[in-house]
VOPAGU-2260 file (C-alpha; in pm, 1 decimal, decimal comma):
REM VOPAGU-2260
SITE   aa  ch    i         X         Y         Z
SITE  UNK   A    0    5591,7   11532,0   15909,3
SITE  UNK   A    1    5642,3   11225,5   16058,4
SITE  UNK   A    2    5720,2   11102,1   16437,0
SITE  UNK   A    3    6066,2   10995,0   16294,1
SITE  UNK   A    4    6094,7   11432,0   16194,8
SITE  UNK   A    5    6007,7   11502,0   16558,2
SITE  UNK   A    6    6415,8   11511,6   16687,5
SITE  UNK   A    7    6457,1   11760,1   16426,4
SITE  UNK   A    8    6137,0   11954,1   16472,0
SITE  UNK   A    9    6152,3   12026,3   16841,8
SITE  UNK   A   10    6533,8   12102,2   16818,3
SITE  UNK   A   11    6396,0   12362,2   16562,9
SITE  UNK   A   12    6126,7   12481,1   16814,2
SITE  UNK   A   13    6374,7   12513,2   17117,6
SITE  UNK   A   14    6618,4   12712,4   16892,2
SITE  UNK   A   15    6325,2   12988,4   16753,9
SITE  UNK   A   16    6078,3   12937,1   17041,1
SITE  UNK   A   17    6299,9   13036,9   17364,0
SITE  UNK   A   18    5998,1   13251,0   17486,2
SITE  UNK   A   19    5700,6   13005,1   17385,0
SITE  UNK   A   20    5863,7   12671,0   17479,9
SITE  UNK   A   21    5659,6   12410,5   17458,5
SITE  UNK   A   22    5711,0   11998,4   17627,4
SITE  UNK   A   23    5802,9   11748,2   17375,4
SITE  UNK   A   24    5482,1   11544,7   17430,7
SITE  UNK   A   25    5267,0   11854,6   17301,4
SITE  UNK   A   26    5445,6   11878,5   16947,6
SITE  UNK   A   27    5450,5   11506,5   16946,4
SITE  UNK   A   28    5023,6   11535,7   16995,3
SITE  UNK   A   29    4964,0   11750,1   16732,1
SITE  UNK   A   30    5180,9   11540,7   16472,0
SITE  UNK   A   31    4989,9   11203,0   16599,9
SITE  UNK   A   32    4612,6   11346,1   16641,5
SITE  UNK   A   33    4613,4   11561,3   16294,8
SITE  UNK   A   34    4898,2   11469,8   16057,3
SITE  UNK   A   35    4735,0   11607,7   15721,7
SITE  UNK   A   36    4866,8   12010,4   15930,3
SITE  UNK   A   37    5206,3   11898,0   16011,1
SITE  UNK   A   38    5487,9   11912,5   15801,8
SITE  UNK   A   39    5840,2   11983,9   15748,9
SITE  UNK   A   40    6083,2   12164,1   15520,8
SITE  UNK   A   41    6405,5   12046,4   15394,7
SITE  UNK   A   42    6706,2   12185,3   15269,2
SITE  UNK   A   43    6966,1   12034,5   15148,7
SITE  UNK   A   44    6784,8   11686,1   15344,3
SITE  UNK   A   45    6784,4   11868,5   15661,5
SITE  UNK   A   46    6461,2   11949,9   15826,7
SITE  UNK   A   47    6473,3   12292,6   15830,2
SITE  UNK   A   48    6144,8   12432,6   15887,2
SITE  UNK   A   49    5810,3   12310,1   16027,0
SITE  UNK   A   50    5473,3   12377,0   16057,0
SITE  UNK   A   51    5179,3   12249,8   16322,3
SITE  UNK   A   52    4826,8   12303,5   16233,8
SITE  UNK   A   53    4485,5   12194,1   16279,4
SITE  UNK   A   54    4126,2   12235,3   16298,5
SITE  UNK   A   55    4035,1   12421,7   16573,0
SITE  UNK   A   56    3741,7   12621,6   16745,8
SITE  UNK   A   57    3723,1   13026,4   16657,2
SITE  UNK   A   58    3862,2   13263,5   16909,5
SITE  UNK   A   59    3994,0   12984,6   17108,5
SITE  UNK   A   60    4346,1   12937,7   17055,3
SITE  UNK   A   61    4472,8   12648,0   17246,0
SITE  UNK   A   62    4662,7   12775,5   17530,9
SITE  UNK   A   63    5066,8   12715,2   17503,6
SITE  UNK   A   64    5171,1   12379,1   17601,3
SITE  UNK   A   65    4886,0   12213,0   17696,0
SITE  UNK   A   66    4762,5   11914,0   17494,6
SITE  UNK   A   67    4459,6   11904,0   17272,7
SITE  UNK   A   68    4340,9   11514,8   17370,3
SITE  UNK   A   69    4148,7   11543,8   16983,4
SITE  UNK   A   70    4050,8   11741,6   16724,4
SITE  UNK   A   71    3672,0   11929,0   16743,1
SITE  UNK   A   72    3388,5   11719,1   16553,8
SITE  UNK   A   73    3278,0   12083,4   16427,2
SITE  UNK   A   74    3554,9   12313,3   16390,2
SITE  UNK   A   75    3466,7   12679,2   16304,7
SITE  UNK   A   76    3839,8   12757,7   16191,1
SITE  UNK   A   77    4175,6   12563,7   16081,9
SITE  UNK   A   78    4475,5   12698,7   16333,3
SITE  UNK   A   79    4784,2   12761,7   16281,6
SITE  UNK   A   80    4965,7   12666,4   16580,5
SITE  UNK   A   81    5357,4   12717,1   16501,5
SITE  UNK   A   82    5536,6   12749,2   16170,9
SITE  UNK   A   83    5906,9   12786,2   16252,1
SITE  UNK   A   84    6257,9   12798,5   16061,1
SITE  UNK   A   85    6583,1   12751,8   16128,1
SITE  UNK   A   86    6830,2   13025,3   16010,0
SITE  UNK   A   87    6916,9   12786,8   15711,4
SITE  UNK   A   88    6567,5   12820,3   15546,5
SITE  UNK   A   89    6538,0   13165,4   15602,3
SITE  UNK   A   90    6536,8   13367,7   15289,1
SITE  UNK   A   91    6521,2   13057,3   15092,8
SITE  UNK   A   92    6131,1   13096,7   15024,4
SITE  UNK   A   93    6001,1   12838,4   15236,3
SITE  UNK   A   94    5810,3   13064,1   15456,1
SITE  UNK   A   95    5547,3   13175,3   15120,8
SITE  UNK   A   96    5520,0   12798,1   15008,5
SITE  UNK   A   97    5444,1   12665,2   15341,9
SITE  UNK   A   98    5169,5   12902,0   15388,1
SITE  UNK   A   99    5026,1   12870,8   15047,2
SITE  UNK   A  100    5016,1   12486,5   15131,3
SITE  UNK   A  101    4877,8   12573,7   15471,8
SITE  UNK   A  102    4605,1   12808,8   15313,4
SITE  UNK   A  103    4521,7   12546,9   15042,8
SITE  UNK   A  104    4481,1   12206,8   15279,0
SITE  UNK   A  105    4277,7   12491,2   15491,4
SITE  UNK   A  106    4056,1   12545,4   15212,4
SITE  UNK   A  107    3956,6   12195,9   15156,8
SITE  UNK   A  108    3843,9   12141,7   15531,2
SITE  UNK   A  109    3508,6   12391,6   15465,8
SITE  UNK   A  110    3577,0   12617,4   15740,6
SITE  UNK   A  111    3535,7   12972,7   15679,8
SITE  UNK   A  112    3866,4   13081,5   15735,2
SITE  UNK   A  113    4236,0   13099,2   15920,2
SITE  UNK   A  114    4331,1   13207,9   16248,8
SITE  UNK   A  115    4680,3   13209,6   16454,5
SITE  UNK   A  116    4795,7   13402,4   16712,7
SITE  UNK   A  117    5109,0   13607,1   16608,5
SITE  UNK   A  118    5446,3   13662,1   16848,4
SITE  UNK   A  119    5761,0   13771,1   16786,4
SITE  UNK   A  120    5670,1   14063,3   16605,2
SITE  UNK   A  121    5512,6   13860,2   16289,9
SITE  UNK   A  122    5187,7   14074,1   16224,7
SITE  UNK   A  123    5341,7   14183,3   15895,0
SITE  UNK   A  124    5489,6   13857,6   15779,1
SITE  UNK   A  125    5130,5   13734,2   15842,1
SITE  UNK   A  126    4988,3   14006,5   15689,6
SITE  UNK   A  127    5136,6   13971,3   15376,4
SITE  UNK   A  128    4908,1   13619,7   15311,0
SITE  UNK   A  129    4577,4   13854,4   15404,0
SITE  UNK   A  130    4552,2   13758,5   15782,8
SITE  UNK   A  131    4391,7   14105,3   15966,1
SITE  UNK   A  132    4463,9   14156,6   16339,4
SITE  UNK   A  133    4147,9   14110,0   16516,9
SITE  UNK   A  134    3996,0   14220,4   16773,3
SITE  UNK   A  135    3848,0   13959,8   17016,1
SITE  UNK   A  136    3803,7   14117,4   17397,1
SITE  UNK   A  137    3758,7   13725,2   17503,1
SITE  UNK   A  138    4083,0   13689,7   17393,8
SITE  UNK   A  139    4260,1   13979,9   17597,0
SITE  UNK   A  140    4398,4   13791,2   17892,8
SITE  UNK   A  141    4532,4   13475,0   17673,9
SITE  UNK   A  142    4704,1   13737,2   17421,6
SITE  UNK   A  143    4921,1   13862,2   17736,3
SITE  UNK   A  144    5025,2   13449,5   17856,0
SITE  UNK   A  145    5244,0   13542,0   17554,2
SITE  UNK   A  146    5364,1   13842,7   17543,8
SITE  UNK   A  147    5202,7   14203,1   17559,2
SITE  UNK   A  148    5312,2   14252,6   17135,0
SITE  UNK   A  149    5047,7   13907,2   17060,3
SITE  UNK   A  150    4796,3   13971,9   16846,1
SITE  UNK   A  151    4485,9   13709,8   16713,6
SITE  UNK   A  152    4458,5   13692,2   16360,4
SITE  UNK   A  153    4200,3   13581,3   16138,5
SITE  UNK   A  154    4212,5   13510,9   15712,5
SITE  UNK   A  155    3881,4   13450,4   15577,7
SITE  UNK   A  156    3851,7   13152,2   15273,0
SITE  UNK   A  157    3656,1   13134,6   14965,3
SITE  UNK   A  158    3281,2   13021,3   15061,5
């Protein structure tokens, strides 16, 4: 992803995300502070899907819209922030080779594992790559800033 993809990304986010919007400037942030987790999916030379991700801090998902200022010197997990299609990439296969990707660049950063928090009812998408729903009690109050269904979820890596 670059900043030129950002147009296309948030029009993406404001079409999928109605309940989780987030302000321009915070998409915009994560593209410009940690460019090696964002990217895009075309079809047809249309971006069509995107994904923002980043080392991060376990149990600590960055609260919506609110802007990072850098990423951690020491992270203790690589987030997943927002993957997102448009109904055009849907079905296509996108969703599996984006988080393969995802899971591989994850890999090579030498934290122990994945974590995201899930809405829109996406446990068992998520599930289906080996992310478990865990429980974090710190995590309770956050969980419900976006909806009651939100769960944290956590896929360990390879040592």
């Amino acid at each position: 992803m670059t900043s030129a993809d950002l147009p296309a990304v948030l029009a993406i986010a404001d079409q999928v995300h109605v309940k989780y919007p987030e302000d321009d400037a915070v998409v915009a942030e994560r593209q410009r502070i940690y460019p090696d987790g964002c990217a895009v999916y075309e079809v047809d030379g249309k971006v069509s899907a995107y994904t923002l991700t980043h080392p991060w801090h376990y149990a600590k998902p960055p609260a919506l819209n609110v802007m990072l200022g850098r990423i951690p010197e020491h992270p203790s997990t690589y987030y997943i922030h927002d993957l997102a299609f448009a109904p055009e990439a849907r079905g296509s296969g996108a969703a599996a080779a984006i988080v393969q990707e995802v899971i591989a660049h994850a890999g090579s950063t030498g934290v122990p594992n994945l974590s995201l928090v899930a809405v829109n009812n996406s446990v068992p998408f998520w599930s289906r790559f080996g992310f478990e729903v865990v429980a974090e009690p710190t995590l309770a109050e956050k969980l419900l800033t976006y909806d009651a269904d939100a769960r944290f979820m956590v896929r360990k890596l390879p040592a």
